[in-house]
SEMARVEX-287771 format. One line per 4 residues: number of its first residue (from 1); for each residue x, y, z of C-alpha. Coordinates in steps of 0.001 Angstrom, whole numbers, plus 500000, padded with zeros to 6 digits. Each point is the difference from the previous one (the first is absolute). Layout:
// residues N
NUM = X:Y:Z  ...
This chain:
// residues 206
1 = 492931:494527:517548  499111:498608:496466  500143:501780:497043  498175:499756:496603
5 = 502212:501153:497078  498135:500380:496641  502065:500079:496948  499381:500040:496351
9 = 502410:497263:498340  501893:496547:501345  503596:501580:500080  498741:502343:502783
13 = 498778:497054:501630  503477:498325:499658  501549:502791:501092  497843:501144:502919
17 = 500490:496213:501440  503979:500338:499928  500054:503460:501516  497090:500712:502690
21 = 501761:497522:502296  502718:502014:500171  498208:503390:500675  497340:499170:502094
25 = 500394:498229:503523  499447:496641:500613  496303:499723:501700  499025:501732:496808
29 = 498083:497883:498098  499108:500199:495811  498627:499265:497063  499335:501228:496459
33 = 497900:500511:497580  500510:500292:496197  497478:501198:497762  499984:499972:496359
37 = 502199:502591:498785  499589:503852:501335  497145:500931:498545  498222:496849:501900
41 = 501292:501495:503055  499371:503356:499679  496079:498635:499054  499613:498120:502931
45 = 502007:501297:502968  497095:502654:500739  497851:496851:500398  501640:498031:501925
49 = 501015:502722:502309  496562:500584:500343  499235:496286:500681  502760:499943:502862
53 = 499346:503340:501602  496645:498345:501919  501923:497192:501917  503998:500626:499348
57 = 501588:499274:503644  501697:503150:501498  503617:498449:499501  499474:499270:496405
61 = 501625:502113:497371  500068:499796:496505  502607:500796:497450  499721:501156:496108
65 = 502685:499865:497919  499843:500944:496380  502441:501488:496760  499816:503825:499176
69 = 500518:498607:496636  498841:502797:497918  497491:501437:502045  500417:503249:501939
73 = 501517:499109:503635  497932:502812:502006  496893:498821:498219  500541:496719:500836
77 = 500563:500008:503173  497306:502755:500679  497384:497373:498073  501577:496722:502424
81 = 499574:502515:503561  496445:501025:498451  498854:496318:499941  501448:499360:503533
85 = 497982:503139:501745  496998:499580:497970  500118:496309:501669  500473:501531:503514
89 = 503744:498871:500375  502486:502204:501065  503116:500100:497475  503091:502346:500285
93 = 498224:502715:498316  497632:500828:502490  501450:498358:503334  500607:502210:502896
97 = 502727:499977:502602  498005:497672:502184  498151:497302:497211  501369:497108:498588
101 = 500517:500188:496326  497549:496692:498786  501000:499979:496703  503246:501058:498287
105 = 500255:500959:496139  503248:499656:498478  501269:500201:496199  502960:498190:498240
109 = 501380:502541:497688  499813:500114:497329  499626:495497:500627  501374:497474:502375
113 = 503240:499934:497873  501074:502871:501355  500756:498734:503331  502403:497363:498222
117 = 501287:503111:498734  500369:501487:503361  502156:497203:501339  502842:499142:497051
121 = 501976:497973:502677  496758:497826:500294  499475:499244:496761  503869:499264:499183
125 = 499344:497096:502854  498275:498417:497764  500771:501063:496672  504138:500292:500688
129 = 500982:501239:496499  497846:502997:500113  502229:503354:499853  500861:501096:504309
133 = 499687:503830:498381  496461:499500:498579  498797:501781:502886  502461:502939:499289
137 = 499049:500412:496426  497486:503218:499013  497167:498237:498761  499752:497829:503488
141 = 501545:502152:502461  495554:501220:500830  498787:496169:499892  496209:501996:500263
145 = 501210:502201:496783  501052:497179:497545  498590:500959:496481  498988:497859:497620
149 = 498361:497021:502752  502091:498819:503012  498362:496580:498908  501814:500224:496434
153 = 503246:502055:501076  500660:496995:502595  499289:496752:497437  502180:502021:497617
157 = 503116:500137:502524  499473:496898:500939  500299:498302:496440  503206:501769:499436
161 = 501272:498416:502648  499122:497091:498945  497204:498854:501773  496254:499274:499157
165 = 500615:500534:495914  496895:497970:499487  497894:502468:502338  499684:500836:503599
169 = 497061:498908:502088  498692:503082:502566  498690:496910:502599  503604:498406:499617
173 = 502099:503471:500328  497726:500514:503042  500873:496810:501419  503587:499655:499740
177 = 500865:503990:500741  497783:500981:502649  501502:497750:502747  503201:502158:499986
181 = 498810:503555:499820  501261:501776:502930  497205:502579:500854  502440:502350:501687
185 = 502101:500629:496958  497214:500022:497067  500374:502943:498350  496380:499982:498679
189 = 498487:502889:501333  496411:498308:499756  501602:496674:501365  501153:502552:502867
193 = 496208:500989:500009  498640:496498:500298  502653:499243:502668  499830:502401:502620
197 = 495778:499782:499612  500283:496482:500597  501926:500611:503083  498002:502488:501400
201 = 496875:498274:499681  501308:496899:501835  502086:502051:502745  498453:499689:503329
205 = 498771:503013:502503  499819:499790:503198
């Protein structure tokens, strides 16, 4: 099997290389790619699903992966499974008991941060003087509910701990935290999403 993830920013891309290896099985093949911000993706996915649907081999799949940010979640997704049927793919929206779901729509909410958020223990691996009760604190006990950007709440603990005062890089954070999240115990509930997906796309039926 190969699959074709399409995201909307580099991080994604850094993080999506650390963890798919760990989710999927080994014969599964990858690759990504990033378009130019969300709006670039949500242009030109229709397209290129389009382009793909005349000759895409039956064990191809493609994955999208893109933030809620402030958009409505339903909506989203609804507009990301529109583009996939209108292109003749089967996604998890419309799949019955016995098709293959071809391509898989998933959202980060409210952005990729929030799986850092979902996996304190993770994130103390790398960054050591970060608090071991973050996790247990109000604001971040819902890592999808942060207010006030998961983006900003995380730089913010992070330089009171001491660590990136200058300013955090999203591509570098990807990088360096990614290759410890533990899928299992994420407490991201759209992580969660984007986890068990993954795995059921890649299972294999007899």
């Amino acid at each position: 099997m190969y699959i074709q993830f399409y995201t909307e920013e580099l991080s994604a891309e850094a993080a999506l290389r650390a963890l798919v290896p760990r989710i999927v099985p080994d014969s599964v093949d990858f690759d990504i790619l990033v378009f130019q911000g969300k709006a670039d993706l949500l242009t030109n996915v229709p397209s290129r699903l389009r382009a793909l649907a005349g000759w895409m081999p039956d064990d191809w799949r493609v994955v999208v992966l893109v933030d809620r940010d402030d958009d409505d979640c339903m909506a989203l997704k609804q507009h990301l499974d529109q583009s996939a049927h209108q292109a003749g793919f089967v996604s998890r929206a419309n799949a019955t008991d016995q098709q293959r779901v071809q391509v898989l729509n998933r959202i980060a909410i409210e952005e990729l941060e929030a799986w850092f958020f979902g996996d304190i223990a993770a994130l103390r691996t790398v960054y050591p003087r970060l608090s071991a009760t973050l996790g247990q604190r109000e604001r971040y006990r819902d890592p999808d509910a942060i207010v006030g950007g998961t983006w900003e709440q995380l730089e913010r603990e992070l330089r009171r701990a001491g660590y990136h005062r200058g300013g955090l890089s999203k591509i570098l954070l990807a990088r360096e935290v990614a290759p410890h999240l533990d899928p299992s115990r994420n407490r991201s509930r759209s992580f969660q999403a984007f986890y068990r997906g993954l795995q059921e796309l890649t299972e294999i039926r007899a």
